[in-house]
C-alpha positions as CSV (number, residue, x, y, z in Angstrom):
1,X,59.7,-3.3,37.7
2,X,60.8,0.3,38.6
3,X,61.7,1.1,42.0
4,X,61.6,4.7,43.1
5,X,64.6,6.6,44.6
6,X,63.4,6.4,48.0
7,X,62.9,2.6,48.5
8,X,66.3,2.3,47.1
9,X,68.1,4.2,49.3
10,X,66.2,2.6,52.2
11,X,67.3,-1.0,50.8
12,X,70.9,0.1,50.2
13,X,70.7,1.5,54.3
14,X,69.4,-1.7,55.5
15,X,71.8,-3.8,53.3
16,X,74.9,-1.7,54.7
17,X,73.1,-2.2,58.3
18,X,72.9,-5.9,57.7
19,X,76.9,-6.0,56.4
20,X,77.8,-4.2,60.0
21,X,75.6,-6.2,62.3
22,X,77.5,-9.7,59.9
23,X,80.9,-8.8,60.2
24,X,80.8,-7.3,63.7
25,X,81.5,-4.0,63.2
26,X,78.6,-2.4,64.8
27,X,77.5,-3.7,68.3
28,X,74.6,-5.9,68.9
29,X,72.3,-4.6,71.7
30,X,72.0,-5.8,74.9
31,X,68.7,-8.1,75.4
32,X,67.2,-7.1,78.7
33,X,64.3,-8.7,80.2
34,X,62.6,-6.3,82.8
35,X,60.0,-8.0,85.4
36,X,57.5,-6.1,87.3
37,X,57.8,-7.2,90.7
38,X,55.2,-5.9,93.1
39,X,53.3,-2.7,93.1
40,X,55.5,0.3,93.0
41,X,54.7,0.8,88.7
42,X,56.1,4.4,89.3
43,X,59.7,3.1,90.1
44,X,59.2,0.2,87.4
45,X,58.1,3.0,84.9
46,X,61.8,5.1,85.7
47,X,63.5,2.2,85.2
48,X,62.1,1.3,81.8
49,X,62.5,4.9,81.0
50,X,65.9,5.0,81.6
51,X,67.0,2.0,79.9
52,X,65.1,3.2,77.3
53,X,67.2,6.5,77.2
54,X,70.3,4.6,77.3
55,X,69.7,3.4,73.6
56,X,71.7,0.6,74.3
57,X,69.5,-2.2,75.3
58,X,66.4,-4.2,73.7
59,X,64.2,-4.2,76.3
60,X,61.7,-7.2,76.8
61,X,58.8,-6.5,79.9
62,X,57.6,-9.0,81.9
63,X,53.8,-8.8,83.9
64,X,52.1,-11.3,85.6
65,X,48.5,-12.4,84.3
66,X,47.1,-9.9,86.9
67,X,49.2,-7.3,85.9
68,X,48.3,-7.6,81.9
69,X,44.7,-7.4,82.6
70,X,45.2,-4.3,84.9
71,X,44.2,-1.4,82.2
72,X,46.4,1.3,84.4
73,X,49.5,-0.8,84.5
74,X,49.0,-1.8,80.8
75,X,48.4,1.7,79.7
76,X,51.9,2.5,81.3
77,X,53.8,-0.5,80.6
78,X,52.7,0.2,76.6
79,X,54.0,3.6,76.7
80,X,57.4,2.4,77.2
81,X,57.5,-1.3,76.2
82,X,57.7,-2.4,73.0
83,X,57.8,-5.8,73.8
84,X,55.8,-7.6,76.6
85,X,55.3,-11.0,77.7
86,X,53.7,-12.7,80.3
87,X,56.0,-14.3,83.1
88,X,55.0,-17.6,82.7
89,X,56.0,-17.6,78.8
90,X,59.6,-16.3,80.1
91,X,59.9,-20.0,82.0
92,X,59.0,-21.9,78.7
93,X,62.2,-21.9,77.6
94,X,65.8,-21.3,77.4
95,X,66.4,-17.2,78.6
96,X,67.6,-15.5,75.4
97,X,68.6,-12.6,77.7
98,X,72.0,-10.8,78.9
99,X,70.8,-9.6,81.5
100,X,67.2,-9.3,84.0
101,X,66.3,-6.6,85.7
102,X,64.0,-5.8,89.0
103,X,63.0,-2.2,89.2
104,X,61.5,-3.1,92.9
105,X,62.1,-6.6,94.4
106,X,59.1,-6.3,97.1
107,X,60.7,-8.4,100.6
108,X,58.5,-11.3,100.2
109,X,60.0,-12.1,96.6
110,X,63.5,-11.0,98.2
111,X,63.1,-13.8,101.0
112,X,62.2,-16.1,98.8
113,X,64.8,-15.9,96.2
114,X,67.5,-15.8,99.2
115,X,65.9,-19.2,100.3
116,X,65.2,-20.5,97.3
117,X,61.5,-21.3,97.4
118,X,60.4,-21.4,93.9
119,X,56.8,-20.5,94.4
120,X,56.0,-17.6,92.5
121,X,57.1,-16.9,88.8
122,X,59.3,-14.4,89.7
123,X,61.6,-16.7,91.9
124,X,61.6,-19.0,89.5
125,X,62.9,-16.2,86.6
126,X,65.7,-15.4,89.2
127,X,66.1,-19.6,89.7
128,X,66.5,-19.9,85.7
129,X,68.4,-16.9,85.3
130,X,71.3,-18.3,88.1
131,X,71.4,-21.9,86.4
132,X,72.0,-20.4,83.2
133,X,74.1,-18.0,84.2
134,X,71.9,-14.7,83.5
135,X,73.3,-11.7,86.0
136,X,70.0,-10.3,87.7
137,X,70.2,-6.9,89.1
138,X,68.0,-4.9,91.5
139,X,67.8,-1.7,90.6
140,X,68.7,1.3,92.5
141,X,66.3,1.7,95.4
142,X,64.3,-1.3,93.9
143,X,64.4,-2.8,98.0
144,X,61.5,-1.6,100.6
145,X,63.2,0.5,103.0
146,X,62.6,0.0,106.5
147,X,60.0,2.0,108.3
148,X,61.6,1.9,111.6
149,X,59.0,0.3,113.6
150,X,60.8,-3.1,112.7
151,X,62.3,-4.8,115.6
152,X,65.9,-5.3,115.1
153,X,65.8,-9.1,114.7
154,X,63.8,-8.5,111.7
155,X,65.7,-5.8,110.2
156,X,69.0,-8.1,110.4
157,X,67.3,-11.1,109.0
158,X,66.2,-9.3,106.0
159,X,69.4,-7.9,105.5
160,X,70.8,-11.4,106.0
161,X,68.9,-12.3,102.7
162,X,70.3,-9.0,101.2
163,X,73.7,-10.8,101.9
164,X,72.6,-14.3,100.7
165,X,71.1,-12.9,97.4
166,X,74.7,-10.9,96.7
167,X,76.2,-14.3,97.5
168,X,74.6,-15.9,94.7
169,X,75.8,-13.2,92.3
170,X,73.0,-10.9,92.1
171,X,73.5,-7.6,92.2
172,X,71.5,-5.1,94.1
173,X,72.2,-1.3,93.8
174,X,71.6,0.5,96.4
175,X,72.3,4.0,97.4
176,X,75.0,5.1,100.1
177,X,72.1,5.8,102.6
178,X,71.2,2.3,102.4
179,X,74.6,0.8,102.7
């Protein structure tokens, strides 16, 4: 069997990629599971754009049912994800991740994970990530920002759960404007 010169060198590449990767001298990258929380795709799309540009992360997307059969959030989600999975599938096992992110974390899902109410699957990804000890982050203005019509009672119970979430370990980013 001959081989020609070009599939040898690739094998010889992947062989000396293989060695690193075995004796640890090329770092492993990060798995990162990304969940689309909520409507605002634009925000979701920077996010997966940046971690994208990083380089330094596999990144695994996560939709809801609804969300796969939408053809415009598909459409986007495909022209950045190279791996997708429905959020239910996430749940059916073990996370194999180092880390879950939440471009937008929409209030409802917000108060919810700050009193744990397991109700929707993206409550009970943040649930599964905190017993197994998965940091969750929200990105960078990932929080809906107050309008200003809310009374004040309101606006300090929601950032009570802010507190209560950042009490549980997870970490939300948020710019010095919101702070």
């Amino acid at each position: 069997m001959e081989i020609s010169e070009n599939l040898l060198r690739e094998l010889v590449e992947r062989v000396m990629e293989l060695t690193l990767e075995i004796s640890g001298q090329r770092e492993k990258k990060k798995s990162v599971l990304v969940v689309l929380a909520g409507e605002d795709a634009a925000r979701f799309l920077e996010t997966l754009r940046a971690l994208n540009a990083s380089g330094d992360c596999e990144i695994t997307t996560a939709l809801s049912r609804d969300q796969i059969n939408d053809e415009t959030i598909w459409n986007m989600v495909c022209s950045e994800s190279r791996k997708i999975v429905e959020m239910r599938q996430v749940l059916k096992r073990p996370l194999p991740y180092d880390r879950i992110i939440f471009p937008v974390m929409p209030r409802e899902i917000l108060a919810k994970c700050a009193l744990c109410i397991p109700d929707t699957d993206e409550v009970r990804i943040v649930q599964r990530a905190l017993e197994e000890n998965v940091p969750v982050s929200v990105a960078k203005n990932g929080l809906d920002p107050f309008t200003g019509n809310e009374p004040e009672p309101y606006q300090k119970q929601v950032l009570e759960y802010v507190r209560r979430l950042l009490e549980y370990g997870i970490d939300i980013q948020m710019d010095e404007k919101e702070r």
